[in-house]
N, C-alpha and C positions, 0 to 999 in steps of 0.2 A: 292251059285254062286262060279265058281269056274275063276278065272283071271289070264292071262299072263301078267306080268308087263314088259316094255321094256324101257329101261333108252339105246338110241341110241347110239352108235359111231362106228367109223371105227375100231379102233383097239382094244377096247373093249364093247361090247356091253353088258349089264346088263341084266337078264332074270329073273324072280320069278314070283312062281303060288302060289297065298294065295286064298284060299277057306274059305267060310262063309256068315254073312249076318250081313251086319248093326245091331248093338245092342247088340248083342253075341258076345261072343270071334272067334278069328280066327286062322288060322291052316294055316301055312306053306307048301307048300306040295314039294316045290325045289327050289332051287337056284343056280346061277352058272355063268359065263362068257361066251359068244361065242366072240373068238378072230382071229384074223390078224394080220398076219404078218406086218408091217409096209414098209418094203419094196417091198411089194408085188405090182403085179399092181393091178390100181383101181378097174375092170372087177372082177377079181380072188378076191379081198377083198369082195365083194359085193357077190358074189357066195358064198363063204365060211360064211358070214353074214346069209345069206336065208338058206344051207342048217342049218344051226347053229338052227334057228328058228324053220326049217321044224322038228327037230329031238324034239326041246318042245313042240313042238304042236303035232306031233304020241303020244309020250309018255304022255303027261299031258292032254290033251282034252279041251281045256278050253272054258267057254261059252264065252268068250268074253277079246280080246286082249284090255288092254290100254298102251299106248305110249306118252311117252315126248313129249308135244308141243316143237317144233325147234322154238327158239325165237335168236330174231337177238342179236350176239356177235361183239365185233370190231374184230374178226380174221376171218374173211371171209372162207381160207380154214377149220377150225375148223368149221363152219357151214355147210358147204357144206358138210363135209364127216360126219355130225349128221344127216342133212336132206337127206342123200342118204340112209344110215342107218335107218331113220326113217320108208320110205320110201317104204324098201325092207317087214320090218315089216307088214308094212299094206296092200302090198301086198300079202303076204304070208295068214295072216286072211282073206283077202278077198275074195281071191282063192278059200277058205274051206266053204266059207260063213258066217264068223264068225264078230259079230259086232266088230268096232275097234272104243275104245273113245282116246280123246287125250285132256290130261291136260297139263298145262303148270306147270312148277316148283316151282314157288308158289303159287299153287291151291294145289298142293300136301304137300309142307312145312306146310301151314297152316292146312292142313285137319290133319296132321300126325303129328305135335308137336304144331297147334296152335297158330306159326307165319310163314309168308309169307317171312318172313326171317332169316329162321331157317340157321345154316351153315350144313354140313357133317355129322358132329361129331352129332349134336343132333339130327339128321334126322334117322341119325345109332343106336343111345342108344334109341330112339321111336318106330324103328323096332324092337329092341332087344327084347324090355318092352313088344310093344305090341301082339307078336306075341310067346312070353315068351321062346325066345331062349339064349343059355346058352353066348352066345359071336354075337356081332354085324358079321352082314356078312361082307367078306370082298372080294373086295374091293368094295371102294365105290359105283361102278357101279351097285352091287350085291343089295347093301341095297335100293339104288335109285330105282331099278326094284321091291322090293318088295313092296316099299311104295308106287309106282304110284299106284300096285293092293289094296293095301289097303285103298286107296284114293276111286279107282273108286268104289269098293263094299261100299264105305260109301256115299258115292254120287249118286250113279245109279235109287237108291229106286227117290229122290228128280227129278233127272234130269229127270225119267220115267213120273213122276206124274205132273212136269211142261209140257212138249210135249204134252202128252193126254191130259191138259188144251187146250194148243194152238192148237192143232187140234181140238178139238170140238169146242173151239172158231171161230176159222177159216171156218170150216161145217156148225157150225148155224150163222154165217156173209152171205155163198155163198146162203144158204135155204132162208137167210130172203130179201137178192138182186133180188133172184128168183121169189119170191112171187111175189117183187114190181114190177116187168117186166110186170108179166102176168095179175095184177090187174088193 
């Protein structure tokens, strides 16, 4: 499986494509920043965001974009330009038809060093470790977008196999309502 990690912001947005599969090791395949001007207008920020994206997704093909859940902060404009950002992301996969998961921060901290309140710094030396690169990415945005994909490739197998639960679940609830109708 191969994953776009997208750790959201306006003026730096985090990107990484880690390929692999739950239980095996995994392979790095890019990393990088898509950035903004900070004085820019918001329109122009946002465009330069999407095409930033549109350029990872030609070049890297990935089966499936995942993205920072935007989870509420006390700085309001700091939210808003992550959920605009985030936003653009998952319009961008969805365009293409590409499934988009979104985790929240510490679903990823934990999945990736094992606490849900991991800081930076260990989130950075777990991607180092575990994707056995010679120096953490940097900056931090870099490493946060590699972990969200290492997160969802660890997860996906689990989340697939719950859904297919719940819809059969759900199938053979609507079959056995059915029955009782016509009986």
């Amino acid at each position: 499986m191969r994953v776009l990690g997208v750790d959201p912001g306006l003026t730096r947005c985090g990107v990484g494509v880690v390929e692999g599969v739950a239980g095996r090791p995994l392979t790095m395949i890019g990393v990088g920043v898509v950035r903004t001007p900070p004085d820019a207008e918001l329109g122009q920020r946002l465009v330069a965001v999407e095409q930033g994206i549109e350029q990872w997704l030609d070049e890297h093909r990935p089966e499936c974009v995942a993205v920072e859940r935007v989870f509420s902060q006390h700085n309001v404009r700091t939210v808003m330009g992550t959920a605009q950002a985030s936003a653009v992301a998952m319009l961008c996969a969805a365009r293409r038809g590409i499934p988009v998961a979104l985790h929240t921060p510490s679903e990823v901290k934990a999945a990736v060093t094992g606490s849900g309140r991991a800081d930076k710094a260990q989130v950075g030396a777990m991607v180092t470790r575990l994707l056995r690169l010679d120096a953490p990415p940097k900056p931090a945005d870099a490493a946060d977008a590699l972990a969200l994909a290492i997160c969802h490739i660890w997860r996906a197998p689990a989340q697939n196999r719950l859904q297919q639960a719940v819809a059969q679940h759900t199938a053979t609830a609507r079959t056995t309502a059915r029955k009782g109708r016509t009986a």
